[in-house]
Every structure is written in structure tokens, then in C-alpha cells.
VOPAGU-2260 file (C-alpha; in pm, 1 decimal, decimal comma):
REM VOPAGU-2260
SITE   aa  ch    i         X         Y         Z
SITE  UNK   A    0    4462,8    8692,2    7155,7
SITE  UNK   A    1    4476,8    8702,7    7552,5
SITE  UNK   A    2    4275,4    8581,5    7812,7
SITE  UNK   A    3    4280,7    8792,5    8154,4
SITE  UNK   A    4    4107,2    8721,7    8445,2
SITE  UNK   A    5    4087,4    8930,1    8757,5
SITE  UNK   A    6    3970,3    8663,5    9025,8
SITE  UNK   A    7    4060,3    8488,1    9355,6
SITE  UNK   A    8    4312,0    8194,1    9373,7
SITE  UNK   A    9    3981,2    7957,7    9438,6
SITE  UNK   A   10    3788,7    8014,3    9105,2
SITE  UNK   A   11    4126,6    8025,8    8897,8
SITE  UNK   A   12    4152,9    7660,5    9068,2
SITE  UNK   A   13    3792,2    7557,4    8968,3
SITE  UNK   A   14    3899,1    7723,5    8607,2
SITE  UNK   A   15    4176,9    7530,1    8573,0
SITE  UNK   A   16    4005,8    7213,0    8694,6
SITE  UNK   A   17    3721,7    7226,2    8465,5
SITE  UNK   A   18    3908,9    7330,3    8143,5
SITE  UNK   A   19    4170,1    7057,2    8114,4
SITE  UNK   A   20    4371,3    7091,4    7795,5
SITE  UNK   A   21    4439,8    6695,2    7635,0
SITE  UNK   A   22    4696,6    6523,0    7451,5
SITE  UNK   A   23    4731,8    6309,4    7188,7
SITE  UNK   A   24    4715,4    6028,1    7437,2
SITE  UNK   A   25    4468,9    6164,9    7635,5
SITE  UNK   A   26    4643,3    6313,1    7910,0
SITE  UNK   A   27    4636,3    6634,0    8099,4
SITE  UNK   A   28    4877,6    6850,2    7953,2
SITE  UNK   A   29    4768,3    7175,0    8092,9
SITE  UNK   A   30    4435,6    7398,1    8079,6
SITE  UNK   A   31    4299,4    7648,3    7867,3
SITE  UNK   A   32    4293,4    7897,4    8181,3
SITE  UNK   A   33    4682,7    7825,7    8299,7
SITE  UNK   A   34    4907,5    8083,3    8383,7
SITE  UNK   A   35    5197,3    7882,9    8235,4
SITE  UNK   A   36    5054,9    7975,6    7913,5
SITE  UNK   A   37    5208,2    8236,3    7663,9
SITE  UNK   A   38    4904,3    8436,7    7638,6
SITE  UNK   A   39    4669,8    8452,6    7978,0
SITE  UNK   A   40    4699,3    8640,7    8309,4
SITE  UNK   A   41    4595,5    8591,3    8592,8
SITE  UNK   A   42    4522,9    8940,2    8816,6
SITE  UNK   A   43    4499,3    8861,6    9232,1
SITE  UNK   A   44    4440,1    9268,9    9248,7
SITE  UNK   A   45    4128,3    9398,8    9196,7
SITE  UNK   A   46    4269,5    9742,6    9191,3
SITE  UNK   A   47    4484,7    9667,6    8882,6
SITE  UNK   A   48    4221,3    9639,9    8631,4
SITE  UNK   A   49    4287,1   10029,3    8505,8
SITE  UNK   A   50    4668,7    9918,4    8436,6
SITE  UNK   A   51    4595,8    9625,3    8267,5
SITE  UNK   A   52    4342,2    9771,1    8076,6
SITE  UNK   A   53    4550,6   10094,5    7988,4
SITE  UNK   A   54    4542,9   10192,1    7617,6
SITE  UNK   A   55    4935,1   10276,5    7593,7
SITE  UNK   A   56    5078,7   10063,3    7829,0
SITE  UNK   A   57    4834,5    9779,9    7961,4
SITE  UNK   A   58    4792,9    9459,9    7779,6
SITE  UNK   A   59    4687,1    9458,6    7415,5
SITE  UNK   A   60    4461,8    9194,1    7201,9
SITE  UNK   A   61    4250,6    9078,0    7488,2
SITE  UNK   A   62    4035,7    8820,0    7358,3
SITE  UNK   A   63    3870,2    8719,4    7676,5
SITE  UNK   A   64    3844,5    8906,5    7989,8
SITE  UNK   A   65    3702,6    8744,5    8270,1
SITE  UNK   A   66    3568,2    8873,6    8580,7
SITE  UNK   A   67    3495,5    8773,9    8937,4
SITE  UNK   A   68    3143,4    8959,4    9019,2
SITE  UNK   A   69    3211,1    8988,5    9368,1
SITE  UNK   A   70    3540,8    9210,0    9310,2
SITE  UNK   A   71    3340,9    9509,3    9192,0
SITE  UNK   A   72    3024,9    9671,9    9253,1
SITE  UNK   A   73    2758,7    9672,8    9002,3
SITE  UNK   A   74    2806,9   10042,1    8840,0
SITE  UNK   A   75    3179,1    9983,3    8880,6
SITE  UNK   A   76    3118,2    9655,0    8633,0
SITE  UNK   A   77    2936,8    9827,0    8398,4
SITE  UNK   A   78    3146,1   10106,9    8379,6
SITE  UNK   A   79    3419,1    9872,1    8291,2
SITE  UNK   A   80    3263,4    9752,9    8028,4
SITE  UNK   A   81    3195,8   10086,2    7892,9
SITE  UNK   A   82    3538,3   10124,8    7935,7
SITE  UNK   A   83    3668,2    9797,8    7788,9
SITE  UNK   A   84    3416,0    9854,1    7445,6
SITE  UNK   A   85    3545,6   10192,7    7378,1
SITE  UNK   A   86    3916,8   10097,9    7389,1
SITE  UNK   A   87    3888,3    9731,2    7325,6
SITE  UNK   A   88    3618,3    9613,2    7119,5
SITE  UNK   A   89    3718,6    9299,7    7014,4
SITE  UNK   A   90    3690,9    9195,4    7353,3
SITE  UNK   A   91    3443,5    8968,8    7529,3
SITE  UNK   A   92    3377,5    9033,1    7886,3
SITE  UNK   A   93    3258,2    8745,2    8153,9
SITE  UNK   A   94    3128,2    8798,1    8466,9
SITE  UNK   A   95    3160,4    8497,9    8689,3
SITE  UNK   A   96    2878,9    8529,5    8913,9
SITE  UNK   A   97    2966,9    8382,2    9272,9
SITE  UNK   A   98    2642,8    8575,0    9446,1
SITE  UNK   A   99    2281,3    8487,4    9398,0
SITE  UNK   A  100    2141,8    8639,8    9064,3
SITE  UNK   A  101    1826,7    8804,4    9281,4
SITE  UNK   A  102    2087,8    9040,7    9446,0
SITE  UNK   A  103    2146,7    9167,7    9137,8
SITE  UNK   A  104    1855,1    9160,4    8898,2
SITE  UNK   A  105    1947,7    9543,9    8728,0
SITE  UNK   A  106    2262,6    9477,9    8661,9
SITE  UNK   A  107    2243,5    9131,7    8520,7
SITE  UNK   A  108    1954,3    9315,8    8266,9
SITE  UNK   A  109    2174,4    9590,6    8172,3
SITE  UNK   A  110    2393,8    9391,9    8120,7
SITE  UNK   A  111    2235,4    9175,4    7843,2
SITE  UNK   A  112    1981,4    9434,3    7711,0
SITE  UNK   A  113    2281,2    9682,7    7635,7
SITE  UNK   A  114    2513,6    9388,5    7506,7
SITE  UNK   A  115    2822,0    9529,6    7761,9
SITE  UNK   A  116    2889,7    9131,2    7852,5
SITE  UNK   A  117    2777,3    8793,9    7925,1
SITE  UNK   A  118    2707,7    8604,7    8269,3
SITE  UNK   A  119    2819,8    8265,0    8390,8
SITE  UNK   A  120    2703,4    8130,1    8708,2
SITE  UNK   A  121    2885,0    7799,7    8727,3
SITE  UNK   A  122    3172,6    7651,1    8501,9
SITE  UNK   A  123    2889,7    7476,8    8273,9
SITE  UNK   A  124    2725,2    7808,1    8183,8
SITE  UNK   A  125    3103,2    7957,0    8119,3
SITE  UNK   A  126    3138,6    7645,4    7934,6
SITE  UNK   A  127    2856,0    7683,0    7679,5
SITE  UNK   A  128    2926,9    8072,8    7609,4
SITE  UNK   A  129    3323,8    7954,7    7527,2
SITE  UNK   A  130    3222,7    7655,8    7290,1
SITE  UNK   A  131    2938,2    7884,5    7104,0
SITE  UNK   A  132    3163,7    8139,7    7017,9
SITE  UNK   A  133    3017,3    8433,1    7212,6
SITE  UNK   A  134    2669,0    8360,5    7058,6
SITE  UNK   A  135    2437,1    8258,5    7317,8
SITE  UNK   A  136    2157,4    8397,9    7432,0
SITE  UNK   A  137    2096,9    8552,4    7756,2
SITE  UNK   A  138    1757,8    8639,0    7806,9
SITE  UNK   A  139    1646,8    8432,3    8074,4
SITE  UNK   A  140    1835,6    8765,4    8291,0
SITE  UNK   A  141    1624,4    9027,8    8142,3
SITE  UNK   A  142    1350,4    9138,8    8364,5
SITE  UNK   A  143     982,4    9127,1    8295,0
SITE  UNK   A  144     831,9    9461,8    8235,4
SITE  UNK   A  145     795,7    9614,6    8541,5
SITE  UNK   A  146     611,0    9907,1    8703,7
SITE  UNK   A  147     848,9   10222,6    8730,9
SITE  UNK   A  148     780,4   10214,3    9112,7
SITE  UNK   A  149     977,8    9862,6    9127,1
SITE  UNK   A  150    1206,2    9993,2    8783,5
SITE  UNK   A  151    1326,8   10231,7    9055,7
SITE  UNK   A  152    1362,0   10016,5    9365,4
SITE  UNK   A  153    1619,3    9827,2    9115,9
SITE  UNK   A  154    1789,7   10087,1    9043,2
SITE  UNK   A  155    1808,6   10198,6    9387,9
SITE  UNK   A  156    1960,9    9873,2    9483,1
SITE  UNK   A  157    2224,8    9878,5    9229,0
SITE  UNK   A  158    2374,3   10184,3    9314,9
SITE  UNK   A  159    2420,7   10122,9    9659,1
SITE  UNK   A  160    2565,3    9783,8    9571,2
């Protein structure tokens, strides 16, 4: 199974930093996010996902494919992940979050009410969803019911993200 992450040299730094792999003795052997490992990637190019994604050609057995938010608008993310669980359902999608959550309240609730993905603000929260498995819940990003006047200023927002 693969990991594949489409994100900036910075947070592939902080990834790297924050999930050190261990040896026997204790020492830093590598990281579970390194690109010197057999099975992960590491995109710069935002505009590759399609390829990489490809049925025929693109990469197969993704376990784990993480995502820098700020890359992609919000219907472009959720597309992907429409996308991503029609050809590839086996796997699990991250978004790494690097904007404030109040800029985008609809797409973070989509996101968990339809079950297209999971959100990780900081390298603890990414932490917690790795070491459960992919069980974890994510409510605390659903909205509250709202009135459909402020349902549609949401929506509004999110597609001119």
C-alpha cells in the first residue's frame, strides 16, 4: 500500500519531522512520510493529481493520500474525492488544513457528513487519525442546524472558493 501526498516542500518537512521512524537502538532511521521509501510519493505539482490518480496508468494500491487544502479549491477537493472513491476505494483521503477552519465551514461538513475524507489541522490531529486506524470521529466539523438563508450563504462561499 502507498502513501501519496500532493503538498509543498514545507509541510513534507514538518511530516517528516514529526513522524520519525526508530531503531532498535533508538535512533532515527528514517520517517514514515520519506521519499526514500519504496512505497510513498511525494507530488510538488498540484496539477498532477489526475495522472497520479489515473486508473490505467497512475499509481495503484494507494493506501493513504494526503492533501494540502490550500492546493485546491473546495469543490475541486470534493470532487476528488468523488473521484478517488469511485476508482480507489480502499483509499483514505487527508486534507491537511493550513487555513482557518471558519473559511471553510461547508466544505469541512461535507466532508464528514458524506464520509469523502478526514481533516487534520496540525501534525497531532494527523497523528491520532493514523494511530486509530481511520476510525475517529469528526464531528466537532459538522455544522449546527442552520436556517436555509445561512445553509445558502455557505454554499455560496464554497463555490467561489
Amino acid at each position: 500500500m502507498k502513501i501519496v501526498m500532493f503538498c509543498d516542500k514545507y509541510l513534507y518537512r514538518k511530516l517528516n519531522m514529526a513522524f520519525p521512524k526508530y531503531s532498535e537502538n533508538d535512533a532515527v532511521i528514517g520517517s514514515l512520510f520519506s521519499e526514500d521509501e519504496f512505497d510513498n510519493f511525494h507530488v510538488l505539482d498540484k496539477d498532477f493529481i489526475n495522472l497520479a490518480l489515473n486508473p490505467v496508468d497512475g499509481i495503484k494500491d494507494i493506501y493513504l493520500l494526503l492533501i494540502q487544502k490550500s492546493w485546491y479549491s473546495d469543490p475541486t477537493c470534493i470532487n476528488i474525492c468523488k473521484y478517488v472513491k469511485l476508482l480507489h476505494p480502499e483509499t483514505n483521503i487527508v486534507f491537511f488544513m493550513n487555513e482557518p477552519y471558519a473559511s471553510h465551514l461547508y466544505f469541512c461538513d461535507r466532508i464528514v457528513k458524506e464520509q469523502l475524507g478526514f481533516l487534520a489541522y496540525d501534525t497531532d490531529e494527523l497523528k491520532t487519525i493514523l494511530m486509530n486506524g481511520f476510525n475517529v470521529s469528526q464531528d466537532d466539523y459538522t455544522l449546527p442546524k442552520l436556517s436555509q438563508s445561512k445553509i445558502k450563504k455557505l454554499e455560496k462561499q464554497y463555490m467561489n472558493s
